[in-house]
C-alpha positions in Angstrom: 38.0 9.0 -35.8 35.9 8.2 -32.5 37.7 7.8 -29.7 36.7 4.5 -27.9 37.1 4.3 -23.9 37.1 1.7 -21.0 34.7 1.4 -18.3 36.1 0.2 -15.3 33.9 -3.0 -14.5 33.1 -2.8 -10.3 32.5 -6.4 -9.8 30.8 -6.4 -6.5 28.0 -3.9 -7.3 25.9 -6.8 -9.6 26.1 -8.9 -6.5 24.4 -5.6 -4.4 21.9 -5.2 -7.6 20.5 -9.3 -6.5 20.5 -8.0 -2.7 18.8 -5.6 -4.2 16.1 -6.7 -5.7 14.9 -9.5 -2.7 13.0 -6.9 -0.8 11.2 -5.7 -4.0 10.3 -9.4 -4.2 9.9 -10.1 -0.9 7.3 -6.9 -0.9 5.2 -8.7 -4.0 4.9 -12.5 -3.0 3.3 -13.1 0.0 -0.5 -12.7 -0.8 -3.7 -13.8 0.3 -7.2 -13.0 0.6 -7.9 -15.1 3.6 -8.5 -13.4 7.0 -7.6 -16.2 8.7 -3.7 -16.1 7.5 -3.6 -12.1 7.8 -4.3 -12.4 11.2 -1.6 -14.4 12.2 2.0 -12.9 14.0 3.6 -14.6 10.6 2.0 -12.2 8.4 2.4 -9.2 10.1 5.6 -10.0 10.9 5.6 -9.9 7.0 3.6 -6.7 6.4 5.8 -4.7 9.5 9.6 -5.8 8.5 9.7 -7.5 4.6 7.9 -4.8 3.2 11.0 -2.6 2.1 10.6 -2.7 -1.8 10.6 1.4 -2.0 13.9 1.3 -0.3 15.2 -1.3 -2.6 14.1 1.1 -5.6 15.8 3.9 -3.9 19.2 1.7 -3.7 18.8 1.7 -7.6 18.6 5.0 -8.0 21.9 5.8 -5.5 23.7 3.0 -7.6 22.3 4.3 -11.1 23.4 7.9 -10.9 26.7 6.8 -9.6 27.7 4.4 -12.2 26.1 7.0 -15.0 28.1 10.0 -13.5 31.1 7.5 -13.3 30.7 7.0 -17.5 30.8 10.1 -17.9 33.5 11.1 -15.6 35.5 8.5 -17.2 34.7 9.5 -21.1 35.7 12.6 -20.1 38.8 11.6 -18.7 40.0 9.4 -21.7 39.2 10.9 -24.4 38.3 14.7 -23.3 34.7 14.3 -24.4 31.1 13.2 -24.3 28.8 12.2 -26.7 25.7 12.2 -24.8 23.7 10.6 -28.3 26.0 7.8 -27.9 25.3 7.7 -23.7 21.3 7.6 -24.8 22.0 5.0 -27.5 23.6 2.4 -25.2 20.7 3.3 -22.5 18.2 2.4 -25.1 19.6 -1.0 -25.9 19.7 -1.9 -22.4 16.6 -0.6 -21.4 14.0 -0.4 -24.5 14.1 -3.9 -25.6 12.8 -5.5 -22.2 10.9 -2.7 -21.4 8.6 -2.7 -24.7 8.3 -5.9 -24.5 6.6 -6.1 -21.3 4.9 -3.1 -22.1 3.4 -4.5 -25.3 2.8 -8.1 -23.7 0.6 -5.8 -21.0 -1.6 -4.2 -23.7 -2.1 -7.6 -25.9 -3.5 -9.0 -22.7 -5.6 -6.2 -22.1 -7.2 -6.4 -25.6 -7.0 -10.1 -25.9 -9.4 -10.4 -22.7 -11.4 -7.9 -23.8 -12.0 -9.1 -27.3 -11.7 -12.6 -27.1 -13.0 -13.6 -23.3 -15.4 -10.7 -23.1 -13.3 -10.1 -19.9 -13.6 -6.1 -18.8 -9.8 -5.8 -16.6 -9.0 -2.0 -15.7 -8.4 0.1 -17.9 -5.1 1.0 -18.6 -3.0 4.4 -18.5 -2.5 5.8 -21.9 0.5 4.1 -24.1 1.8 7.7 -24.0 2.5 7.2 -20.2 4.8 4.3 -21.0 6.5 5.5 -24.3 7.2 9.1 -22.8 8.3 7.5 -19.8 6.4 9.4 -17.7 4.0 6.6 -15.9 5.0 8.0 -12.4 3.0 11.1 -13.2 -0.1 9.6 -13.9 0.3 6.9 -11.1 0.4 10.0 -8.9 -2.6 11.3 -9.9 -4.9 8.3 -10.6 -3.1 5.8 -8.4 -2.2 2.5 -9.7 -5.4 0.1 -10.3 -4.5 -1.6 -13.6 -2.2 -4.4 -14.6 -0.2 -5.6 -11.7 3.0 -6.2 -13.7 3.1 -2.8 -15.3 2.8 -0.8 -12.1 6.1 -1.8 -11.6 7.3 0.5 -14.1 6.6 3.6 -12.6 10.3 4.0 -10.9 12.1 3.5 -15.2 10.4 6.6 -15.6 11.4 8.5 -13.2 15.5 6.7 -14.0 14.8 7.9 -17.5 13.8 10.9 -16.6 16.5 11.4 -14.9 19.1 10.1 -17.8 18.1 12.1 -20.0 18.4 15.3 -17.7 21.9 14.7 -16.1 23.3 13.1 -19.1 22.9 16.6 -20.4 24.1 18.6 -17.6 27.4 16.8 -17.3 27.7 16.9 -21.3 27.4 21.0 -21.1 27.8 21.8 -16.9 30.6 19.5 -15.8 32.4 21.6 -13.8 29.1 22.4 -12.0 27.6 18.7 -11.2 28.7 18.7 -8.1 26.8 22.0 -6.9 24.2 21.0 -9.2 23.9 17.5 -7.5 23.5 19.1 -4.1 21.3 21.4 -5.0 18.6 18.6 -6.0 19.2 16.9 -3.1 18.0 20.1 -1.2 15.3 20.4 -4.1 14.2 16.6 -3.0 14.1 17.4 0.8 11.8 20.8 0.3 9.1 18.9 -2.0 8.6 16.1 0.7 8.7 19.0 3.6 5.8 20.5 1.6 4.1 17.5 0.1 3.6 15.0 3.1 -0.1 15.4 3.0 0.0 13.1 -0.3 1.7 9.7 -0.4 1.4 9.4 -3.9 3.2 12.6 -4.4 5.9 11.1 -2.1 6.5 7.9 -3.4 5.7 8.8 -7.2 6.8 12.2 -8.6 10.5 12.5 -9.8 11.5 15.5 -7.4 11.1 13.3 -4.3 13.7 10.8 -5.8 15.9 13.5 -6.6 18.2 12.9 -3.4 18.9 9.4 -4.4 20.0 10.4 -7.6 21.6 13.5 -5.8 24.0 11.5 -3.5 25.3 9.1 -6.0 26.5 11.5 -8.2 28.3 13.4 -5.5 29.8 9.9 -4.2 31.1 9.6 -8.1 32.3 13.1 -8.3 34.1 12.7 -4.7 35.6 9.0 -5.6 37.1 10.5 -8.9 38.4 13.8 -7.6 39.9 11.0 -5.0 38.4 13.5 -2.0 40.0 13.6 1.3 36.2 13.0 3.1 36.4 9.6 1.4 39.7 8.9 3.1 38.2 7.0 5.9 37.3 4.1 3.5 40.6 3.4 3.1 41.5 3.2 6.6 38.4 2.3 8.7 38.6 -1.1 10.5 35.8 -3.7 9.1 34.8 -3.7 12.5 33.8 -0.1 12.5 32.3 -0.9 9.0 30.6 -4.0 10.3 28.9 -1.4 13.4 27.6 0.7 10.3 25.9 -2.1 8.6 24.5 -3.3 12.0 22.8 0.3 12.6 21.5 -0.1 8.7 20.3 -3.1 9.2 17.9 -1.9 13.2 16.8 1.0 10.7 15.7 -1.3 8.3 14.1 -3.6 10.6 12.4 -1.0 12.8 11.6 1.1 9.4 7.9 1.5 9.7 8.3 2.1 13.5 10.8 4.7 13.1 10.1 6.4 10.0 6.3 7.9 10.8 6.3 11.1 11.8 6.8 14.4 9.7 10.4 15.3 10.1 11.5 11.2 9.9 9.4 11.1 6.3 11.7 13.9 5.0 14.3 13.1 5.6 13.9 9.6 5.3 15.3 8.8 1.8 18.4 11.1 2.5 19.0 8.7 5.5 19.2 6.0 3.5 20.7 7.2 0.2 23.4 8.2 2.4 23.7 4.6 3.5 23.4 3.4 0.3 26.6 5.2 -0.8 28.7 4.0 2.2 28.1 0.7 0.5 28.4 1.6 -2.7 32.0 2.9 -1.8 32.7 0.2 0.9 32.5 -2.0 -2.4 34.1 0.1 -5.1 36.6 2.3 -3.2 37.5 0.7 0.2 40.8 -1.5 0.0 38.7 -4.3 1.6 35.3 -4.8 1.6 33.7 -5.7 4.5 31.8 -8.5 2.5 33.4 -10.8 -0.4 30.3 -11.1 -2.4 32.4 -11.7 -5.6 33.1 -15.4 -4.6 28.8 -15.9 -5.0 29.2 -15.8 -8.6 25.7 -16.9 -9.1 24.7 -14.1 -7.1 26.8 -12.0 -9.4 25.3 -13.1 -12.6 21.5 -12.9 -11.2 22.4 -9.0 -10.3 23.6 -8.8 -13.8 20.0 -9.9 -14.6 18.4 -7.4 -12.2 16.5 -5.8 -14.7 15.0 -9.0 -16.2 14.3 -10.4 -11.9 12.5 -6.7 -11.7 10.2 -6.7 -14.9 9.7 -10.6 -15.0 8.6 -10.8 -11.3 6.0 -8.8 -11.8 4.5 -11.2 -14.8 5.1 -14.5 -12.6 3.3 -13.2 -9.5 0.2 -11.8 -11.8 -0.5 -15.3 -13.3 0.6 -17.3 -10.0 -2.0 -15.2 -8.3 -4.9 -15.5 -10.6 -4.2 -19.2 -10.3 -3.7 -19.6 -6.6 -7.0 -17.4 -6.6 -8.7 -20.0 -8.6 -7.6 -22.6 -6.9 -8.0 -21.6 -3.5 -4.4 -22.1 -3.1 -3.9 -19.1 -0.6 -6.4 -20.5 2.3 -2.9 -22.0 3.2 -0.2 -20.6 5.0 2.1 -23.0 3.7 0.9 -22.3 0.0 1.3 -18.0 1.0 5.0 -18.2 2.6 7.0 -20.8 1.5 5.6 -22.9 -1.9 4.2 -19.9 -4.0 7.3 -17.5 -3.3 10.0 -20.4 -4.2 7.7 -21.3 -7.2 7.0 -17.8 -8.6 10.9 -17.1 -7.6 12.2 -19.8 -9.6 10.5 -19.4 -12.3 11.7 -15.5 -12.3 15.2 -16.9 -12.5 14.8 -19.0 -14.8 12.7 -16.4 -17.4 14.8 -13.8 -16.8 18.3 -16.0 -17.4 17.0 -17.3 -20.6 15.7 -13.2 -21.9 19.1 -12.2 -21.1 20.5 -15.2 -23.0 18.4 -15.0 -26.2 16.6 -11.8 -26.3 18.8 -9.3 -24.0 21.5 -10.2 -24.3 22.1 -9.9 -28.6 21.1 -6.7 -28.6 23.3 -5.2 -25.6 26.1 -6.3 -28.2 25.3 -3.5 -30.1 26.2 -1.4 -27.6 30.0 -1.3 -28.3 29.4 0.2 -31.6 
């Protein structure tokens, strides 16, 4: 008979997932083609301090390898084992149906404007690149020309990829992870150290992610092992905690000024992965977190959605832009920062509620089988 477990549910981290994803929209919506509007202090204001939709990513990929590790930590811990087909099962469900969708929605397009409207767009990668999850690759070599809302899905590859591997290693090198999860975050600062010639290499291939991955499974194995270096959560004062966030917050605000020369670009996801998991904890292990974010229960639900705001977004902007193109709608500065991103944004809600609800939403039901 299978032995059924309980995940502990961390109900401020959805809330994080919505904070979350605002700088990856934030990065996406204000566009124009006018010289006029890019010249003004408004839009580089934009370009300089808004533009943080990498880091945003990289949040994701602290908080996914620390709730993945935590599963499996916890399987462990209840019932003595893992079953890493059933871990890849319940990804799938979450992930594939959304995902395909999109994907598939991408290539009708494609084909439809080709056939139909005698309309030549880019080409696109191969399917292969989606299906094998391995997009990031070929964005890295051939940069990322082609559909704007399937660019996006560069970064599921590289969390795929890295499901697939670490689901494995904890199934068969438990008692290793932790080693295992240092040693790629030493693997992730040696291929930026010798890569910083190539952005593309930097921002795309899976090995410069690695850290982010890295530190959230060590803040997992250190929060269930209950480590004495994590003792300070329980004990700072929220005004000490409230002097970390403000430092976080100059970082991210002085980011592009800061973070530009060879030895800041190294070590520049390690920086913030490490800030990443001080929030991560301040919400999850801390006795009181510095922000009550659970009482935004609309915030909540959206971060629940985060997936949908992240895939949906990307289809929104790519028909409000061919429209406001059109139209000449983005001559006007009023159009480019304040009526298009509330338009494009609300509509994102609302598409991504109502997936979750009626396509998402079903299927994720499955997963307790």
């Amino acid at each position: 008979m299978n032995k059924h477990f309980d995940k502990r549910y961390f109900k401020h981290l959805n809330a994080t997932r919505f904070l979350a994803f605002l700088p990856v929209f934030f990065t996406h919506c204000f566009y124009t083609s006018d010289i006029g509007i890019k010249g003004t202090s408004l839009y580089i204001f934009v370009q300089n301090h808004l533009k943080l939709g990498l880091l945003a990513l990289d949040y994701f990929f602290v908080l996914s390898s620390f709730l993945i590790s935590w599963i499996v930590y916890e399987e462990y811990n209840q019932t003595n084992q893992f079953k890493a087909i059933n871990f890849y099962v319940r990804r799938c469900l979450r992930i594939f149906p959304l995902y395909f969708f999109v994907v598939l929605l991408g290539f009708g397009l494609y084909y439809l404007s080709k056939i139909v409207f005698g309309y030549q767009m880019q080409a696109l990668p191969s399917f292969y690149n989606f299906g094998l999850f391995i997009l990031n690759f070929y964005m890295m070599e051939h940069g990322f020309n082609f559909l704007f809302f399937l660019t996006f899905f560069w970064s599921v590859s590289i969390e795929e990829q890295f499901y697939v591997g670490w689901a494995l290693i904890l199934k068969y090198l438990k008692r290793y992870a932790h080693w295992l999860a240092a040693f790629i975050i030493v693997v992730s600062i040696v291929y930026r150290a010798t890569h910083l010639e190539n952005n593309n290499q930097l921002v795309f291939h899976t090995f410069s992610s690695l850290g982010n991955f890295g530190v959230g499974c060590l803040l997992c194995y250190l929060m269930i092992n209950k480590h004495k270096s994590l003792d300070f959560m329980l004990s700072v004062s929220r005004i000490k905690k409230l002097a970390v966030y403000l430092v976080f917050a100059i970082l991210l605000f002085f980011y592009n000024s800061i973070f530009v020369n060879d030895f800041f670009v190294v070590i520049e996801r390690l920086v913030f992965a490490i800030l990443f998991a001080f929030v991560i904890a301040d919400f999850t292990y801390s006795k009181s977190p510095t922000f009550d974010l659970e009482k935004h229960k609309w915030m909540s639900y959206f971060g629940q959605l985060s997936f949908g705001l992240y895939c949906y977004h990307g289809i929104v902007l790519t028909i409000a832009f061919k429209i406001a193109d059109h139209y000449q709608l983005t001559s006007s500065g009023l159009n480019v920062f304040l009526l298009i991103p509330i338009m494009v944004f609300s509509f994102t809600l609302m598409l991504a509620h109502y997936s979750y609800k009626y396509f998402e939403k079903p299927i994720i039901k499955f997963k307790k089988y």
